[in-house]
Backbone bond lengths (Angstrom), bond angles and torsions (degrees), N, CA, C in turn:
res aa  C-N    CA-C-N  psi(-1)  N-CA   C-N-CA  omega(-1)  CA-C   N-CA-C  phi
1 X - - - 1.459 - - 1.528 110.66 -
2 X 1.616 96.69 143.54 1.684 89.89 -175.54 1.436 105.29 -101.84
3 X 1.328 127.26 156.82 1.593 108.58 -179.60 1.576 94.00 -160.02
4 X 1.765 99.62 149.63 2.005 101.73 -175.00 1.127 79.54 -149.07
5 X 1.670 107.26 137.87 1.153 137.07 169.48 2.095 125.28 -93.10
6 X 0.788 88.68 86.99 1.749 96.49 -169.57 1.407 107.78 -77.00
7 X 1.836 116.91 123.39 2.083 103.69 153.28 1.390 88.93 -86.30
8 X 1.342 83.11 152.51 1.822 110.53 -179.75 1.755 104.14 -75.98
9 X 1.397 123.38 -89.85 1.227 130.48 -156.48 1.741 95.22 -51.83
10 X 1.350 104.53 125.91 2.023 133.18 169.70 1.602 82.12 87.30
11 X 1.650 150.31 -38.81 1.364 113.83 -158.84 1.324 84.20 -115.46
12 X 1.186 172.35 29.37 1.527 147.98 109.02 1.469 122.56 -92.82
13 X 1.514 116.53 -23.46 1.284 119.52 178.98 1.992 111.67 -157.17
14 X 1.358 109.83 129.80 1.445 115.38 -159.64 1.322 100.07 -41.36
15 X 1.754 105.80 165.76 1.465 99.91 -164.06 1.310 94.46 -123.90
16 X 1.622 128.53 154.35 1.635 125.04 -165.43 2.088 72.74 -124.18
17 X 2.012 86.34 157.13 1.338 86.70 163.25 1.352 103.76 -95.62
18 X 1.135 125.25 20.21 1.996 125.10 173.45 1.115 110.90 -82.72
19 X 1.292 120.63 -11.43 1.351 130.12 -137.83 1.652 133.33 59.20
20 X 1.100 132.73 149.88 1.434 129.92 177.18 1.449 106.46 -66.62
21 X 1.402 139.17 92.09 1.143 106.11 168.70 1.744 135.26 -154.02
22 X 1.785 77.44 67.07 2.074 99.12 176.33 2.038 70.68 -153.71
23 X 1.476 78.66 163.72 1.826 106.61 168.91 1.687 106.16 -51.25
24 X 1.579 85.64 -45.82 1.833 89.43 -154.00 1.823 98.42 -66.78
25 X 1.631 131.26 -15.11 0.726 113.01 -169.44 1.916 107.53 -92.60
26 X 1.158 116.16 -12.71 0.988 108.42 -179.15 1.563 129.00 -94.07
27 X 1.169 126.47 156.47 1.715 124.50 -128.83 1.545 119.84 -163.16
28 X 1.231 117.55 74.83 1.757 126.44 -156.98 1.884 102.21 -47.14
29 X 1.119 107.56 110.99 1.374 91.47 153.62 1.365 148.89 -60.60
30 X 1.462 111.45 133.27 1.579 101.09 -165.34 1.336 116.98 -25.16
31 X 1.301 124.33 150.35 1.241 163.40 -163.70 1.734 112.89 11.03
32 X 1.432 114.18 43.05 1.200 140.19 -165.77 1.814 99.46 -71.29
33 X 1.791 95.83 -58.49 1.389 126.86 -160.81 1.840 85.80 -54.44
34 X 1.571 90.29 -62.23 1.813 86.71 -158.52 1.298 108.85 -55.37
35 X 1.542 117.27 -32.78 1.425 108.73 -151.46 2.301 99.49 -74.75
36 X 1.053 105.74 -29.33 1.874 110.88 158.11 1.453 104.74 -42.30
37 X 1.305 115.95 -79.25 1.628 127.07 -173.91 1.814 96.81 -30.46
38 X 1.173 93.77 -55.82 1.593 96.71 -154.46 1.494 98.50 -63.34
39 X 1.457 128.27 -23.61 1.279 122.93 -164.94 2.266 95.58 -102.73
40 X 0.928 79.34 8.12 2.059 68.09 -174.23 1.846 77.54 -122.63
41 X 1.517 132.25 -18.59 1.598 93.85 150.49 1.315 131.59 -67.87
42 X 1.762 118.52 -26.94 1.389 109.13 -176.45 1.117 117.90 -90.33
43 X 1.592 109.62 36.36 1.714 115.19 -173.03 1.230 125.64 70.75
44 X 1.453 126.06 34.41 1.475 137.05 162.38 1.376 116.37 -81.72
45 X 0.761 107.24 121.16 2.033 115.87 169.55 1.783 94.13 -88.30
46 X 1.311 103.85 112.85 1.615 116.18 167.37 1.259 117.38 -108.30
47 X 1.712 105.49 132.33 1.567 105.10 -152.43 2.285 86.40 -132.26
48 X 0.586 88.74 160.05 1.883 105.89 -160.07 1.495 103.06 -121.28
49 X 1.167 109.06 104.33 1.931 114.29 -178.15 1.582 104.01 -123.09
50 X 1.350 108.92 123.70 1.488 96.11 -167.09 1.496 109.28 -152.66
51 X 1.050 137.44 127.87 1.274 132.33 -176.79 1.473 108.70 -92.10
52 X 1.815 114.27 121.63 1.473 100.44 168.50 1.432 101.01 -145.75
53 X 1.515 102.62 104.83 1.650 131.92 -160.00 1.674 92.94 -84.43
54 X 1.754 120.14 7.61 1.429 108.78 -159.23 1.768 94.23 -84.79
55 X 1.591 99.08 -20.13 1.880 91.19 175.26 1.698 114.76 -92.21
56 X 1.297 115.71 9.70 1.204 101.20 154.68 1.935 107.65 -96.08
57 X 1.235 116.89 -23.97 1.344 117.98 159.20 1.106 123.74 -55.84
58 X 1.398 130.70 10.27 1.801 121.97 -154.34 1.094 108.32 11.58
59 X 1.145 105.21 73.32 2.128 121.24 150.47 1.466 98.89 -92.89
60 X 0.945 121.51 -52.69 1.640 126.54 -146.87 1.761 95.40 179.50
61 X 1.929 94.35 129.59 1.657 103.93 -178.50 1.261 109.53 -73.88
62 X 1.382 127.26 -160.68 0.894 130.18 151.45 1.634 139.41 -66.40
63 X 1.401 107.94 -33.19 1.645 117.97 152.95 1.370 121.19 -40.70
64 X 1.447 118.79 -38.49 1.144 128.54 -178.57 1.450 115.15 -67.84
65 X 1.672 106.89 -53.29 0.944 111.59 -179.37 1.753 129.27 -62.87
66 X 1.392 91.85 -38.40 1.768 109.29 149.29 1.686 117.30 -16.53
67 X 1.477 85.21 -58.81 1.905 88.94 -138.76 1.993 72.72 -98.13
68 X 1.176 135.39 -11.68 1.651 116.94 167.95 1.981 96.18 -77.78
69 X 1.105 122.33 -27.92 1.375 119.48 175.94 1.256 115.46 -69.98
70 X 1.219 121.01 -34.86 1.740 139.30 164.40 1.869 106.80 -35.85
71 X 1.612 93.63 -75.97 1.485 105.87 -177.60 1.359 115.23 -37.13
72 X 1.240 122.25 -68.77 1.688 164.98 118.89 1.925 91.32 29.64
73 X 1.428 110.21 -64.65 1.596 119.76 -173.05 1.972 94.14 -61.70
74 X 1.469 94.22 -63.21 1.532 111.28 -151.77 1.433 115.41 -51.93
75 X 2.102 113.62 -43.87 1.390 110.16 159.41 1.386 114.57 -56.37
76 X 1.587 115.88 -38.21 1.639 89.10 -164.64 1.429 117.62 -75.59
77 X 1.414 116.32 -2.07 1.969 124.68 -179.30 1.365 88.86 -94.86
78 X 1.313 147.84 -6.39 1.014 151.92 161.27 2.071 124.57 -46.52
79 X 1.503 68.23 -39.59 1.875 89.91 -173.31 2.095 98.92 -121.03
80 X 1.247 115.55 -6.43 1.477 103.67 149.06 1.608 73.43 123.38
81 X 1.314 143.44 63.08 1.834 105.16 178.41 1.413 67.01 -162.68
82 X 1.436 109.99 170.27 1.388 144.00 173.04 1.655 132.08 -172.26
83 X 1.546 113.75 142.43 1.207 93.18 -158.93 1.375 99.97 -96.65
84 X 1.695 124.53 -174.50 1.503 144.88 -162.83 1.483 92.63 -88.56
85 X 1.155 100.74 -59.15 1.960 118.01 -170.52 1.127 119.31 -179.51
86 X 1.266 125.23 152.96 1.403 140.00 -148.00 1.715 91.52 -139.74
87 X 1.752 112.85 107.34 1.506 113.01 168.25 1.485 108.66 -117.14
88 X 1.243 96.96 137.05 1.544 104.35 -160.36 1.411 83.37 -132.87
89 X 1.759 91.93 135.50 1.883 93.51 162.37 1.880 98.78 -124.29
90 X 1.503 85.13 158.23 1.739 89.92 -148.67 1.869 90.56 -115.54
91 X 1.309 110.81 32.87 1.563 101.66 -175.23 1.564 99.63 -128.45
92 X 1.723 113.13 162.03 1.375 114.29 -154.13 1.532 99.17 -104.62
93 X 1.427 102.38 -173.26 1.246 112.43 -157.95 2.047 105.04 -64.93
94 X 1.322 119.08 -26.06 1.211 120.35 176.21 1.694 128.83 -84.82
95 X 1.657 98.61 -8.83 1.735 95.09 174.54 1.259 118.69 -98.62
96 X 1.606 115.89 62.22 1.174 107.40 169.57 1.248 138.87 -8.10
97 X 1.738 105.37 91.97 1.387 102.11 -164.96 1.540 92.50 -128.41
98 X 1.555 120.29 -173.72 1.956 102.16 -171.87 1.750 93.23 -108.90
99 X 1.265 116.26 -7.23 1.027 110.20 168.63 1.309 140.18 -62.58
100 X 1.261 124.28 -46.95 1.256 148.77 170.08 2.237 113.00 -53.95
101 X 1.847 96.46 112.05 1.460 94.16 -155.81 1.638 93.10 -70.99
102 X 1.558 128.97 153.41 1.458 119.78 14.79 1.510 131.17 -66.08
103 X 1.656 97.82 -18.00 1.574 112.10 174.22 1.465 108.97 -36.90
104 X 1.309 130.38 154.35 1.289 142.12 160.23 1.750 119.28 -83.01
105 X 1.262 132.41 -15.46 0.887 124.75 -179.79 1.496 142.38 -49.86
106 X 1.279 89.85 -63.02 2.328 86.02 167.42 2.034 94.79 -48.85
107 X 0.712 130.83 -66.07 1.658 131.31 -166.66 1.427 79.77 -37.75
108 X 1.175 123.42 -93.49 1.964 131.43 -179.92 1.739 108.88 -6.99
109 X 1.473 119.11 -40.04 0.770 138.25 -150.64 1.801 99.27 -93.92
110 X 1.007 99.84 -52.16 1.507 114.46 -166.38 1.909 82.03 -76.04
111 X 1.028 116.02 -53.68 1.623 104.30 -176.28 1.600 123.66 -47.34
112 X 1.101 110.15 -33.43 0.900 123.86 169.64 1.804 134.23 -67.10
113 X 1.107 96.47 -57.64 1.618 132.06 166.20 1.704 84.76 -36.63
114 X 1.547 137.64 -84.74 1.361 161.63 -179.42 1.462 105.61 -58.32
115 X 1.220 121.54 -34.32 1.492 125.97 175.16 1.982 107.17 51.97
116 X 1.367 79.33 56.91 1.443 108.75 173.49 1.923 129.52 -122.62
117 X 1.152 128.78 161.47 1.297 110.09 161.40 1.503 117.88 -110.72
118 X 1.122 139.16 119.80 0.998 166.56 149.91 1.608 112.64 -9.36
119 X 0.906 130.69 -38.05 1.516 152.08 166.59 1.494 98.90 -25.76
120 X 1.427 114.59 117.25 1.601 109.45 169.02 1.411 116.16 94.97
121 X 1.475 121.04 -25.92 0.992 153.56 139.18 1.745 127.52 14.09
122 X 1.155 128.74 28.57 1.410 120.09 -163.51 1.792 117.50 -31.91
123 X 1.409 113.31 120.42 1.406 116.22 -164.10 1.708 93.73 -130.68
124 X 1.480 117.10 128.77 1.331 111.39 -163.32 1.310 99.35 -117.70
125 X 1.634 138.01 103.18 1.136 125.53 166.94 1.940 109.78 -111.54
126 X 1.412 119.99 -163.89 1.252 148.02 -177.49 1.387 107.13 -124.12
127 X 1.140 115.60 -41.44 2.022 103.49 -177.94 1.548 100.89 -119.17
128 X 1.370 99.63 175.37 1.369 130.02 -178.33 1.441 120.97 -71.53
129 X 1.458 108.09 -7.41 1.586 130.01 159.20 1.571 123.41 -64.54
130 X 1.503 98.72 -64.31 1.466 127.78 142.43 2.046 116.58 -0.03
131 X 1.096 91.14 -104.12 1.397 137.02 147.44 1.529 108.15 16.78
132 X 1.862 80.60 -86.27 1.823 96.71 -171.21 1.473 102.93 -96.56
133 X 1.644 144.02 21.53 0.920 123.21 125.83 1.048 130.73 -75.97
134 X 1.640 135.89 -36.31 1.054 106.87 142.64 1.421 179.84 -140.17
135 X 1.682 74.85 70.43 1.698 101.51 147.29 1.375 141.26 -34.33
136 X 1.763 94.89 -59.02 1.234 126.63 -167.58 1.405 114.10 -66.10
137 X 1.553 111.07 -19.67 1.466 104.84 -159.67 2.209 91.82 -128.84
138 X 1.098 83.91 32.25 1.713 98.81 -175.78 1.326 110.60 62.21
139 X 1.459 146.42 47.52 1.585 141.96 -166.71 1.211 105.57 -95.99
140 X 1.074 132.30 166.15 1.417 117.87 176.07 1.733 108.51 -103.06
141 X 1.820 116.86 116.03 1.510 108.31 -151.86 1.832 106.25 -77.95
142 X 1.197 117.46 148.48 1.060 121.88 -174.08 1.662 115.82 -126.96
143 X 1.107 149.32 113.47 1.212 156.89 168.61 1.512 131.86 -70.49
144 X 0.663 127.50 90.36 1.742 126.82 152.59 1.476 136.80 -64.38
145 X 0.993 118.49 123.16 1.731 121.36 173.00 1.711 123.47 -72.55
146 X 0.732 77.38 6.75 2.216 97.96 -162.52 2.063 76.57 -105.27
147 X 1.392 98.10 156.43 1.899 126.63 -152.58 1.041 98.30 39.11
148 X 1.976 113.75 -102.15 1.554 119.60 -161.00 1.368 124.58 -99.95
149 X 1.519 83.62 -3.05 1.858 104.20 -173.89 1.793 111.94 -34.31
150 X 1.316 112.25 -37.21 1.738 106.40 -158.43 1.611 96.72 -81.80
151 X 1.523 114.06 -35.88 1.190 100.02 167.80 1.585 144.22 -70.00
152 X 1.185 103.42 -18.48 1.732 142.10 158.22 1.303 75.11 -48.80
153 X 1.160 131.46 -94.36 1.530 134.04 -118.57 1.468 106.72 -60.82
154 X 1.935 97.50 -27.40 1.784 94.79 -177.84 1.482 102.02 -79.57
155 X 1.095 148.17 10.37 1.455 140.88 -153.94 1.406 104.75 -86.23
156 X 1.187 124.03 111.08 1.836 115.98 -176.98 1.388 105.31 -53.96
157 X 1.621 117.49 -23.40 1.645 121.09 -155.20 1.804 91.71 -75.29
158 X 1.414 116.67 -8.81 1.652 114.79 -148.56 1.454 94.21 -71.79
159 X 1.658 120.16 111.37 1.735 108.69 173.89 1.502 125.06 -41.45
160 X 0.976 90.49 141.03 1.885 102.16 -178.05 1.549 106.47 -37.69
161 X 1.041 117.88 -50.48 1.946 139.07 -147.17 1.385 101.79 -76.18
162 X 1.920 111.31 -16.36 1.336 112.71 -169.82 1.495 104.33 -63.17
163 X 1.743 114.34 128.58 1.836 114.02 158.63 1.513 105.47 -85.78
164 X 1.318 108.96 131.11 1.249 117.18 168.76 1.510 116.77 -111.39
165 X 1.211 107.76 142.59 1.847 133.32 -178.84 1.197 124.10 -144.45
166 X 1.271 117.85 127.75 1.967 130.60 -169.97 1.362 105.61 -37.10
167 X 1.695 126.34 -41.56 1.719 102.71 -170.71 1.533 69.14 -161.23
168 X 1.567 107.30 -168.36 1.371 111.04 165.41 1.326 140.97 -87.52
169 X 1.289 105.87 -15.87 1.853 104.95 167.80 1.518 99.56 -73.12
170 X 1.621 149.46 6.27 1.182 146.41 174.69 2.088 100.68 -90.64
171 X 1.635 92.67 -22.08 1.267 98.22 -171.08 1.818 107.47 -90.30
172 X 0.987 99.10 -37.45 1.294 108.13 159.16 1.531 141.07 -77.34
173 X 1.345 123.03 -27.64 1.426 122.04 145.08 1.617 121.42 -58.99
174 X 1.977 104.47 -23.13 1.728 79.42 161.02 1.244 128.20 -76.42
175 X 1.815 96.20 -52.63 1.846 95.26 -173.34 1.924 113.48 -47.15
176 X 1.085 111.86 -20.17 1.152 109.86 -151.17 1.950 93.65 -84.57
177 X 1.156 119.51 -67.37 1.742 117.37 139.19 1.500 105.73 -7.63
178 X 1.013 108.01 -88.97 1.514 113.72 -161.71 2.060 119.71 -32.31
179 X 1.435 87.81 -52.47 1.573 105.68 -176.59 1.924 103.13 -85.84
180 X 1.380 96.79 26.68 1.654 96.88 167.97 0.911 118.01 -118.10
């Protein structure tokens, strides 16, 4: 089984520092949608790990966040793609919880869920959160320049091992090459 682990906010849909948080504000970046489709035709299971601490902020509940995950499903079956599952942890930077990335947990979680190991793992984030989860759980780390990615990229802290690529259909025309 093939499987890629995507954060949403800057690598599937632009990222606000307000946070995203109504439908109407959220907004696929170019060729985000297709480049999914293209990876759940060549037999990718795409799975969505995303931290959005804005409902422990009362930005937006979880209903909300629902029905922006709704939209989120509907464009991408729109263009032929769909995802596996979407784990979202909804708590802020102070409730130490294991979910919330750099933690490894939702990944732990999703391993489990699949009763798989994660190891090797293409995991596509934008920050340094991203990154070293998964790190932590052996993934293989992947970088984007699209939301916070360019500033990521200057980060001395950014692990060596990180592959970096302009957005994600750059990330996906490799693997997809690669496994041909």
């Amino acid at each position: 089984m093939s499987l890629i682990i995507l954060d949403r906010d800057g690598v599937i849909n632009r990222d606000s520092d307000d946070f995203i948080k109504s439908p109407a504000e959220w907004e696929p970046i170019d060729g985000s949608l297709e480049a999914i489709a293209k990876l759940n035709h060549a037999g990718y299971r795409v799975v969505v790990i995303t931290n959005q601490s804005g409902v422990a902020r009362g930005l937006f509940d979880v209903n909300t966040l629902a029905k922006i995950h709704s939209k989120m499903r509907r464009m991408l079956a729109q263009v032929g793609g769909k995802f596996e599952a979407i784990i979202f942890c909804p708590h802020g930077p102070d409730d130490d919880c294991d979910c919330r990335k750099p933690k490894s947990g939702a990944f732990e979680e999703l391993a489990h869920r699949l009763r798989i190991d994660l190891k090797g793992i293409p995991a596509v984030g934008d920050s340094l959160r991203d990154i070293s989860a998964a790190l932590a759980v052996g993934a293989k780390p992947i970088l984007v320049r699209t939301g916070k990615g360019i500033k990521t990229e200057q980060d001395p802290q950014l692990p060596v091992e990180t592959v970096i690529y302009d957005d994600l259909d750059a990330v996906v025309t490799a693997l997809l090459e690669h496994n041909h």
